[in-house]
Structures are given as structure tokens and as C-alpha cells.
N, C-alpha and C positions, 0 to 999 in steps of 0.2 A: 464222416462229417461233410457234411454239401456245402461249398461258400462257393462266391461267385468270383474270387481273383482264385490267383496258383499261386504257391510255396514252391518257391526253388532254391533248394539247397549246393553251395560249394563244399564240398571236404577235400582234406590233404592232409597229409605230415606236413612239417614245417619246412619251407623251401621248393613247395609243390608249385607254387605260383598262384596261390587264391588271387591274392589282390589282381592279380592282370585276369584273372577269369573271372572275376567280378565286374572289373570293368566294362570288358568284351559282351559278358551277356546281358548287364545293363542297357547296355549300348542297344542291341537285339532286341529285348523287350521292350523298351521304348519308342523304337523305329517302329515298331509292330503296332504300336498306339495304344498301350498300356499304360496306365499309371502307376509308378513303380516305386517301394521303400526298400530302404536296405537295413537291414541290421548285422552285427555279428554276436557271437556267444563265444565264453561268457559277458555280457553286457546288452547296450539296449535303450535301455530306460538309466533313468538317474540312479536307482535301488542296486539292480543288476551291473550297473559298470562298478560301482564300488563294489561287489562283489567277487567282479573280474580281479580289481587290485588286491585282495587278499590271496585269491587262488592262485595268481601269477606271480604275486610281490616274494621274496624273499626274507625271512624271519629268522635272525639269527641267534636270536635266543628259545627259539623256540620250534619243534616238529609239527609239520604239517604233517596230520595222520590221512592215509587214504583215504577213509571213512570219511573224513570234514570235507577233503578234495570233493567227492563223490557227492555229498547233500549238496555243497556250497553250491557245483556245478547244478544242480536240479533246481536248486534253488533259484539262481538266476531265470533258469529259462522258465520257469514255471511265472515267475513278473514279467518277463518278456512275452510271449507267446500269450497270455490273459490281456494286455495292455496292451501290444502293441500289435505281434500278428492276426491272433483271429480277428480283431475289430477292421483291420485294415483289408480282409481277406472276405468279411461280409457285407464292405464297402464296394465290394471289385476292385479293387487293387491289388496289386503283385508285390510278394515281396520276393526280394531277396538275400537267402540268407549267409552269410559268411561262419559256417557250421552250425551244426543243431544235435539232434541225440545221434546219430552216429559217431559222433567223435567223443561221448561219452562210452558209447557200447566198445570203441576201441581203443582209447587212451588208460581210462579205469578199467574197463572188462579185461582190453587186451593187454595192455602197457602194466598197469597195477594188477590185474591179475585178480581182480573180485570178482566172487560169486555171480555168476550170470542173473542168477534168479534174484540176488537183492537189487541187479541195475533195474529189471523189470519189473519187481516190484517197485519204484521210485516213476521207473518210466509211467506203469497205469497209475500211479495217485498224480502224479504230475499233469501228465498229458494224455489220460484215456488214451482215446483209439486217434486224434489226431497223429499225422504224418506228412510228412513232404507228399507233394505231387510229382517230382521230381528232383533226381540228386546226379551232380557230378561229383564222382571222387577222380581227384588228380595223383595219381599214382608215380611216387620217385623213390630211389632208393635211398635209404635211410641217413647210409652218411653223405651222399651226395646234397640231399639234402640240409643236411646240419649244416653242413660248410658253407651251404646257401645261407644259410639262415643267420651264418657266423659273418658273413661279408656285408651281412646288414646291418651290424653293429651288436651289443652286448644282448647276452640270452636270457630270459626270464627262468623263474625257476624250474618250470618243467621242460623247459629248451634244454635245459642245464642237466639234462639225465644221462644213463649213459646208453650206448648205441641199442645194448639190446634191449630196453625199454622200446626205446622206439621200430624195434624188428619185431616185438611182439606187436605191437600198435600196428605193424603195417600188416602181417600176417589178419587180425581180424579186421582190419577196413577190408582187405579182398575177399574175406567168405564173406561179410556183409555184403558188401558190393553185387559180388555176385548172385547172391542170393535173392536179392531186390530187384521184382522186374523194371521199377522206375529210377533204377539206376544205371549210368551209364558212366565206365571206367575209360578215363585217358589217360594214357602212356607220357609224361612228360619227360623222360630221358631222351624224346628225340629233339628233331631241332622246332626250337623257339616257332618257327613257320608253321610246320608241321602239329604244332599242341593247338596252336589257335586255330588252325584250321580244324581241328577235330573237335573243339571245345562250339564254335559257329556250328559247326553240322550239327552236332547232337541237340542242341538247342533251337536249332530252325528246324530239324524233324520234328520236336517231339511239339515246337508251336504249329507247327502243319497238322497235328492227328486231329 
């Protein structure tokens, strides 16, 4: 699909540092003299964030089955991505975005553990052949990360899982990762200096090509 902006996607686990790597390449893009939106998933739009609050929200009377997890998430992003990204991507604008189907392919694929071929079948009724034009995944380790994620106050439901959910979840971000040549993996277990600086590089190379 040919538009005239770029899709740039953040991914992580929780405690990866999205938010400051959103920041930073905001910052980049815009210096560069783009016109730039941001979204995150799940949410978006007005439809789509109230979607986010069922998926995140905790239900104490009631199970959240994988399956719902899995539509609900598809679901959002299919109102987002119709309304918000592609229109703003055939404008020339940039977006970017605070995850997208990669964190479906590894949170449900890897983390829940469903059938590869039902995420993609969801992924082609959803969003055909679109895709990012480029993606950061921020790579931490998993309890390292919870504990980040616990210093920032109470966990939402799927914060709330336990470690090896989230080991499986990091285990497929990196064959994704790796697998995608318009992805570019950064190490955030080193120092805070050191991430930002490899989060700028990778993002002023790839506006360089």
C-alpha cells in the first residue's frame, strides 16, 4: 500500500521505556519537518479507547476469555488504523505509533498462546497487507521490567500476569523482530544514555534512506 507519510511503530514489554521513545523520536520526526500524529493501541479514536478499558479494565465477576482479548484487540485497531492512520498517511503525515500488530502477534500469539493462523487470519480481515514502515522493539527483561512497571504505580489486568506470560511475550517479539527487515531491536538493559542513543540512530538512519 503506497501513501505519502511513514508508520512508525514503538513496541516493548511493559517497563521497556515506550513513553521516552516516543518522545525522543517525536522529537526527530518533527525536526526533520514532518507533520506528525501519535496514537497508541489499544485506543485511538473515541470507539477504540473504550475498547482499551474493557481489555485492560479488571472484571471481577467475570473471565476475560483469550478469545475476546484477541477480537477486542483487532477490533480496536481496525477503527484506528480506518480513521485515523491511513487517512492521515494519504495526507503525508507521520504517524506515530505507541504499538500495533506486533504486540498482538506476541502478547496473544506468544503470551496467550493462540493459534498463529487465527491471529492472521484476523490480521488479513482487519488490515490486509498494510504494515508499519518501520518498528522499534525495545527489548528488557521481563522481570526487570514488571518492577519498572510496578514503580509506576498499580498494574492493569494484563500487567497483572505472571512472569512467564510475559517470557513467552518476549521470546516472540524477538523472532518477530528479527525476522522483520524494518525492524530494529534495542537493548534497554544498558544505560538510560546508551538506549537513547541507539533509539536517535536507528531513527535518523532509517530517515536518511
Amino acid at each position: 500500500m503506497q501513501t505519502l507519510g511513514k508508520f512508525i511503530v514503538i513496541e516493548g514489554l511493559e517497563g521497556a521505556g515506550k513513553s521516552t521513545a516516543v518522545s525522543i523520536v517525536s522529537e526527530l520526526i518533527k525536526n526533520a519537518g514532518h507533520s506528525l500524529v501519535n496514537t497508541r493501541e489499544p485506543g485511538g479514536t473515541p470507539m477504540a479507547e473504550a475498547i482499551r478499558e474493557c481489555v485492560k479494565g479488571n472484571w471481577p465477576t467475570e473471565k476475560v476469555t483469550i478469545e475476546a482479548e484477541l477480537l477486542l484487540m483487532y477490533a480496536a485497531r481496525a477503527q484506528l488504523v480506518q480513521n485515523i492512520i491511513l487517512p492521515n498517511l494519504e495526507q503525508g503525515n507521520w504517524v506515530l505509533g505507541d504499538r500495533h500488530d506486533m504486540s498482538s502477534q506476541a502478547y496473544q500469539g506468544g503470551g496467550r498462546q493462540i493459534d498463529i493462523e487465527m491471529i492472521e487470519a484476523l490480521r488479513t480481515i482487519t488490515l490486509k497487507d498494510f504494515r508499519p514502515d518501520f518498528t522499534l522493539y525495545l527489548d528488557v527483561d521481563p522481570e526487570e521490567g514488571l518492577n519498572r512497571a510496578r514503580g509506576r504505580g498499580e498494574l492493569d489486568r494484563i500487567e497483572q500476569e505472571h512472569l512467564s506470560f510475559f517470557e513467552r511475550t518476549r521470546a516472540r517479539y524477538l523472532a518477530l523482530a528479527n525476522e522483520d527487515k524494518n525492524c530494529v531491536i534495542i537493548n534497554t538493559m544498558q544505560s538510560i544514555e546508551g538506549v537513547h542513543q541507539d533509539i536517535q540512530s536507528a531513527i535518523t538512519q532509517y530517515m536518511e534512506q
